[in-house]
N, C-alpha and C positions, 0 to 999 in steps of 0.2 A: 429186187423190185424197185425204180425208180418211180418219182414223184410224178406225175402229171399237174402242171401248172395253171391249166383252165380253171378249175374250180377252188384252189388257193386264194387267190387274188379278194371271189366273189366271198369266202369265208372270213376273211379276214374284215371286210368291208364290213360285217352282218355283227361285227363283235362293236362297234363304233358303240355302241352304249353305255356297254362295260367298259370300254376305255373314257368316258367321257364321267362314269364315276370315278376317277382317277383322278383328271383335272380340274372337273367345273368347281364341286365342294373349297377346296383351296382358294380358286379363282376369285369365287364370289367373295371368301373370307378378305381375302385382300381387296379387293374394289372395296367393297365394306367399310376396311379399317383403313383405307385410304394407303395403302402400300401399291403403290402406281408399281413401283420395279418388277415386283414379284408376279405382282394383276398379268403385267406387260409379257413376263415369260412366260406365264401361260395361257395368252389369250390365242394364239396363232392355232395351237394344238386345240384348244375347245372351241373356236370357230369353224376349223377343220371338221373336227368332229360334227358338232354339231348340222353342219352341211352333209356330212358324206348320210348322217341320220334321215335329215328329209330327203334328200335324193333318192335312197334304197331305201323306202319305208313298203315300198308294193316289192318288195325282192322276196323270193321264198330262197329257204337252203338247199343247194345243189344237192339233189338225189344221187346223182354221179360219185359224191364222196367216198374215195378208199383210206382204208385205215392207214397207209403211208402219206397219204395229203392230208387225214386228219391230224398228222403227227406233225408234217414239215408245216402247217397250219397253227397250231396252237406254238412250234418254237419261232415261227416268226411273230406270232404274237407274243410271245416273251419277252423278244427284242422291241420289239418297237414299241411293248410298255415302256421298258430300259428307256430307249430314246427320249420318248415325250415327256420323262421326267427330270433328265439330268438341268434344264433350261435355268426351271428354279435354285436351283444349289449354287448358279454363278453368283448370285447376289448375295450371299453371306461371304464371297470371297473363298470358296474352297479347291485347292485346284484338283485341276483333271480328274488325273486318277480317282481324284476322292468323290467327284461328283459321281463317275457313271460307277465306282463301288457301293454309293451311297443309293443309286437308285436301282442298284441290280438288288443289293439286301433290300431295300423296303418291298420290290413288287415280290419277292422270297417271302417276305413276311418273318425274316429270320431275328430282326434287331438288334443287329448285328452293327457296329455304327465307327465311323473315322474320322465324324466330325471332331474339329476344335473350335475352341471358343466361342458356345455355344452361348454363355452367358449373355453376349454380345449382340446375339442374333437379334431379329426382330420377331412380336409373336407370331406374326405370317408364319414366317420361315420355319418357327417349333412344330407349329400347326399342321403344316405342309409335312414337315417328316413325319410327322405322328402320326400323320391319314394315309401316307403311303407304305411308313411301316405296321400299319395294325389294319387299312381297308385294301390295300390295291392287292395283296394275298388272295386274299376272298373274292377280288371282281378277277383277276388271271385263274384263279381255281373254278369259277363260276361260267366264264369262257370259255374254258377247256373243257368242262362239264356239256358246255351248249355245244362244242363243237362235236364230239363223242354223240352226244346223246340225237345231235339232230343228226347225223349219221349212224344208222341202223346198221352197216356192214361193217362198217370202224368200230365201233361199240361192242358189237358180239364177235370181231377175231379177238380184240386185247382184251375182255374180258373174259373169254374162252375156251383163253390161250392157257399153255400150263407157265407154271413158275420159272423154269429155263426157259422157255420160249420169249414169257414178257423182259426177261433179261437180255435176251435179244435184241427186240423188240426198242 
């Protein structure tokens, strides 16, 4: 069964709030504490959001939903939590690798961590890891939950489904 891409796009759009828990909470802390750098990485992705929010506020969820778009739905939404967090990690100086490892464990919720020299950091930055490793779990679980649940055909195959099947799956 392949994905159909029509109603992907529009789901991903409808999660922008739960992504915008992600970013803004941080955002504000730093405008706040006067950390312009940090404010600055993540002002792009919560304007963004924020836009795509009033835009689609009259959007309902695609009826059309099958449980393979619900799925390639919620992993693109994985990633591109991934994405809109690795911005901030530039400014403690961490590289690459360690940024987008650092922000695939937080949106996991695993706390799981590669940072060094943390002592160093500024409290933005603590802030920032500790809201995406202990909250952005909960908004990607929470999403995934919306995405599932506002699909009534996606919802009762993987929940319906037997135990090797969801292993499929």
């Amino acid at each position: 069964m392949r994905a159909w891409l029509g109603p992907v796009p529009s789901v991903l759009l409808l999660q922008a709030p739960a992504l915008l828990t992600v970013v803004a909470p941080p955002a504000a802390v730093a405008l706040l504490m006067a950390q312009w750098d940090i404010a600055l990485a993540l002002a792009s992705q919560t304007a963004a959001l924020i836009a795509i929010i009033l835009l689609r506020a009259e959007r309902a969820f695609p009826s059309d939903l099958r449980q393979i778009e619900a799925l390639a739905a919620f992993a693109l939404l994985f990633r591109l939590t991934s994405a809109i967090v690795v911005p901030p990690f530039v400014i403690p100086g961490m590289p690459m690798p360690d940024e987008v490892f650092e922000a695939v464990s937080g949106i996991t919720s695993t706390g799981f961590s590669v940072a060094r020299g943390t002592e160093d950091w500024p409290i933005v930055a603590h802030l920032l890891r500790g809201w995406i490793q202990w909250c952005c779990g909960f908004a990607i679980a929470f999403a995934g939950l919306a995405i599932f649940a506002g699909s009534p055909g996606a919802a009762v195959a993987l929940g319906g489904s037997s135990i090797a099947a969801r292993d499929n799956l």
